[in-house]
Steps between C-alpha positions, in 0.01 A plus 500: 500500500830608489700760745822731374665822619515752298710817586417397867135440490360195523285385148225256516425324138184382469471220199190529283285311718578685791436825310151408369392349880612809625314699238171381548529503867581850466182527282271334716654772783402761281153404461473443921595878498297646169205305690526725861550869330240634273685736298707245356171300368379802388772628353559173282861486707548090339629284766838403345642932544326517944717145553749564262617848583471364882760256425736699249482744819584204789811403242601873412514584875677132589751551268588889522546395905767279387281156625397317213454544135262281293657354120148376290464309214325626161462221308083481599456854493599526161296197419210640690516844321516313149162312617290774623509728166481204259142449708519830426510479150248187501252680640529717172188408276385643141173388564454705795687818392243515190251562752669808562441666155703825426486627844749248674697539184515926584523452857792218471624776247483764785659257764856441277511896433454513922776224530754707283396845643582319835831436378555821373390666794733295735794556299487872479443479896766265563746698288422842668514290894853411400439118493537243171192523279427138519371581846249703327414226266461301854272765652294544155344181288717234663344529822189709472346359183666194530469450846670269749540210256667720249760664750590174662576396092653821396703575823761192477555590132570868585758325732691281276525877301681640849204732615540343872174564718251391206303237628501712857385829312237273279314356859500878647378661193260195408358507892490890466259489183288282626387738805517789318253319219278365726482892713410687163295272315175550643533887568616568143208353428260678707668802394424436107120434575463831690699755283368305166147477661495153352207292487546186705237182471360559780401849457344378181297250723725200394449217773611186339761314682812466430713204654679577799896494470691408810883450493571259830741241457262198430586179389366395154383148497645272231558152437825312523430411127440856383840599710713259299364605167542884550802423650625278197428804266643757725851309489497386131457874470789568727738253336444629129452866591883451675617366096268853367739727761831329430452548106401906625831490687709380217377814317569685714244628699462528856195396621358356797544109539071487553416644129565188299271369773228705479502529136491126445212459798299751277540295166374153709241707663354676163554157276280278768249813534468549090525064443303376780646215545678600856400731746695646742321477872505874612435396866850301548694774295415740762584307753833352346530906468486553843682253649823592244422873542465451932878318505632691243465817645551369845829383416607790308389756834690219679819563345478919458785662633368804656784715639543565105141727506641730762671767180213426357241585688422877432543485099276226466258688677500790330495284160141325678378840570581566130311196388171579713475807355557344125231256583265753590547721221524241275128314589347793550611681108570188312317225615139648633502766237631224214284185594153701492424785754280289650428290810662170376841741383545628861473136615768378243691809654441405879652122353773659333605636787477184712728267255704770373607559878452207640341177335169361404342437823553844577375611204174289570506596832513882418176448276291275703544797759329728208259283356312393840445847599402637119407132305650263261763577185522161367676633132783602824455138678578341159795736392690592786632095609527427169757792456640530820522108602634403134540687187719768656756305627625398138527812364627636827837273567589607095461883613745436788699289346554790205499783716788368745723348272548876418643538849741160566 
């Protein structure tokens, strides 16, 4: 720990240590708070943004007072980030998209043409609000398709381009969807069965039972043996996907540091899957997920400089009001009309919603809402993580990556 004035204030450094402790304290606060108010929970509010923000507040308030400002290292954020998509990508298996057929590959279709009408949206909104576009890039697929993972990635890189307030806009906007996908999910649906009059299973008299899906943060059992495995591939993927971005660099495109990662994760992933002669243990890449996603996040909230939101409050609202709309629209012409007309299509359309506002587990959330008061859509239960938890997330950092390099 070091200490330093700066233009009168007194700085406190944290070294990387410090910063990580402090991090998953912070996390663990989070989850003491998420675990006394409901509508967090029920929302999907992760634990990382209720401790986070709390702190990024405590430090923004300490340090516009003139008392203290905190200084905190990036070095394991950046490292975190890297790890949680390149489980990301790992978790990206042939074998299990074939069970799909040709309705994950249309509704993955539909998701991209979302992510880059998201885009478009939040430009033209940002550009008639007054501010850069790249905020509207921030409040469209960065944050809302993407999610929380992809703003925290996307944010620092909109930085080093001088848009200051990124990473601070990318939280707000990410926090913002995933409310707002979690309020309209199930009453879009409900709203497609009665005006389409569409027959659910269980006015057909379908009673099988379906699984049911609960989304509490449980600890997945694994073996220390399993955990050093997984863990093996996960940083072999790391270290040559980090070779796969620098020879994207030197071509010249800008991308973020995680794709070489991801891409490289999906190759060992889809070689031991197709060879058989590894396997990658699902169990401890979740939780080597979570624990890199839970600091990750926790130190980027950590380190958000709020007082840069304040101009930005009321056009990034307007641009989220845009998006709900879009999202509405969209699911309800394109996606139920495309994938079917039918009760599985509106349940695709009540996921889409979910991970194209928020993420996955709101998306699951959203339909398990549906399906226990009408019945079951497994072609949906098979489709929607598959798209929303892995397959969009490729295509999805190349559509921001190519729509805001128009804009630096």
């Amino acid at each position: 720990m070091e200490f330093k004035m700066l233009n009168g204030l007194m700085i406190v450094k944290l070294s990387m240590i410090q910063t990580v402790a402090l991090a998953i304290i912070v996390y663990y606060f989070g989850i003491a708070i998420r675990k006394r108010i409901p509508f967090l929970i029920k929302h999907s509010i992760p634990a990382p943004v209720v401790g986070g923000l709390l702190f990024a507040s405590l430090s923004t308030f300490l340090r516009t007072q003139g008392i203290v400002g905190f200084e905190l290292d990036s070095i394991m954020q950046n490292n975190l980030m890297i790890m949680f998509f390149t489980t990301i990508g790992m978790g990206a298996s042939v074998l299990l998209i074939k069970h799909g057929g040709l309705p994950l590959v249309i509704f993955f279709g539909l998701a991209c043409m979302l992510a880059v009408f998201q885009n478009a949206i939040g430009i033209l909104l940002a550009e008639s609000t007054g501010i850069h576009p790249l905020f509207g890039i921030i409040a469209g697929a960065v944050t809302l398709m993407g999610g929380l993972g992809t703003g925290g990635a996307f944010g620092p890189l909109f930085e080093s381009w001088g848009l200051s307030g990124a990473t601070t806009a990318a939280v707000a906007a990410a926090t913002f969807g995933m409310v707002a996908g979690s309020l309209m999910g199930g009453p879009f649906g409900e709203k497609l069965i009665k005006h389409y009059r569409i027959k659910t299973p269980a006015s057909q008299g379908v009673t099988y039972a379906m699984a049911d899906v609960t989304f509490q943060e449980e600890e997945t059992k694994v073996t220390g043996a399993s955990l050093m495995s997984t863990l093996a591939f996960v940083l072999t993927a790391m270290g040559l996907g980090a070779i796969v971005s620098y020879y994207f660099t030197q071509q010249g495109a800008t991308l973020p540091p995680y794709i070489g990662a991801m891409l490289v994760a999906a190759l060992i992933r889809n070689i031991g899957d197709l060879s058989k002669q590894f396997s990658i243990d699902t169990n401890a890449l979740e939780v080597i997920s979570d624990i890199s996603l839970g600091v990750y996040l926790t130190m980027a909230i950590n380190g958000l400089k709020l007082w840069e939101l304040l101009n930005l409050a009321g056009p990034l609202l307007v641009i989220l009001i845009g998006q709900c709309v879009l999202m509405i629209l969209f699911c309800w012409l394109c996606v139920y009309l495309i994938m079917g007309r039918d009760y599985e299509a509106m349940m695709l359309s009540v996921g889409m919603v979910g991970f194209g506002m928020g993420a996955t587990p709101n998306a699951l959330a959203n339909m398990q809402v549906i399906s226990r008061k009408y019945g079951p859509a497994p072609k949906a239960y098979l489709i929607v993580p598959l798209v929303g938890a892995f397959l969009v997330d490729f295509v999805n950092a190349l559509i921001i990556t190519g729509m805001s390099s128009l804009y630096r």
